[in-house]
VEXDREN-2710 file (C-alpha; in Angstrom, 1 decimal):
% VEXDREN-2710
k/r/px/py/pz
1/UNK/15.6/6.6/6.3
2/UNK/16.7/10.2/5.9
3/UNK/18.5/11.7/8.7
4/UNK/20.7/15.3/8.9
5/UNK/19.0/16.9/6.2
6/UNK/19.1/20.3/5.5
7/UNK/16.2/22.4/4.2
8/UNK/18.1/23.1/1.4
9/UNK/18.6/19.8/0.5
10/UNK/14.9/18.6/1.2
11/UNK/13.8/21.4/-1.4
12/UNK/16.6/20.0/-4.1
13/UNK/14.9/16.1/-3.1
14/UNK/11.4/17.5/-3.6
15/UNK/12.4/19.3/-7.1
16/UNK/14.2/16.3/-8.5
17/UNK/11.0/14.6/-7.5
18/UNK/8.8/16.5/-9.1
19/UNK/10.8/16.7/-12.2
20/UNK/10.7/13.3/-12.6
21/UNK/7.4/13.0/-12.0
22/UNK/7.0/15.5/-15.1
23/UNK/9.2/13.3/-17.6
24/UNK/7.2/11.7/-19.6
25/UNK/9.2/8.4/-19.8
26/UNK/8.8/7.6/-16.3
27/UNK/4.7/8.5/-16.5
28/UNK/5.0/5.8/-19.0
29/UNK/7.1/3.8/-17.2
30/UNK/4.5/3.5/-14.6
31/UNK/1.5/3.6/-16.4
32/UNK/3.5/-0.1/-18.0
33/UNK/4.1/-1.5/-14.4
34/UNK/1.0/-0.4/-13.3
35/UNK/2.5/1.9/-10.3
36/UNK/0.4/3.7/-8.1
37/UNK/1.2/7.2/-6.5
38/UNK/-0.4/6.5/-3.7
39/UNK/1.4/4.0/-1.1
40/UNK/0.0/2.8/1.1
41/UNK/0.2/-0.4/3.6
42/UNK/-3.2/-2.8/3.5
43/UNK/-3.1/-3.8/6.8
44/UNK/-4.1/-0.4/8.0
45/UNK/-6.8/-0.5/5.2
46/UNK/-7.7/-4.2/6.0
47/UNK/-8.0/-3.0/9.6
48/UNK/-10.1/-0.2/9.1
49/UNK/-12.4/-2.4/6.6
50/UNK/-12.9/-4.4/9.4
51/UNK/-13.5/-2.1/12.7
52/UNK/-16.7/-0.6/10.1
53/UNK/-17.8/-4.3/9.4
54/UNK/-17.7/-4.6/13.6
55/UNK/-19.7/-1.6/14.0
56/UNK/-23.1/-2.4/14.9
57/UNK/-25.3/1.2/14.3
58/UNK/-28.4/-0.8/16.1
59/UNK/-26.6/-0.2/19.1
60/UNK/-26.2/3.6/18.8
61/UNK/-28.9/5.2/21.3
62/UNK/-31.3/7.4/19.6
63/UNK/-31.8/9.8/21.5
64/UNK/-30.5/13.0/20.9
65/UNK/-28.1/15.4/23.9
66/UNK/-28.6/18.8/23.9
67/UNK/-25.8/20.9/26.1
68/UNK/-26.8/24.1/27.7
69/UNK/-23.0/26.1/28.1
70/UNK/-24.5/29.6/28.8
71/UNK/-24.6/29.0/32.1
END
């Protein structure tokens, strides 16, 4: 966890960062371990896969709600 940082030293984190991600070593490096950029946890996925397998769209009303706000 990061704590007391300064802006300045956020922007030198987020240069070395990106300076890395430029070096072509380490694009290899993770193209060889098969590293994603993205990161992300799969329970949140796993939960979202299955609130849309609970959704039941025969139950959503067809009917359609017009709202009259000049009034």
């Amino acid at each position: 966890m990061i704590q007391n940082i300064t802006i300045e030293q956020w922007e030198r984190l987020e240069q070395e960062r990106f300076q890395t991600q430029l070096d072509p070593q380490f694009q290899e490096w993770m193209k060889e371990m098969n590293v994603s950029r993205l990161c992300s946890k799969r329970e949140g996925i796993d939960r979202a896969n299955q609130m849309m397998e609970d959704w039941d769209t025969t139950k959503i009303s067809k009917t359609v709600h017009t709202f009259n706000f000049t009034k």
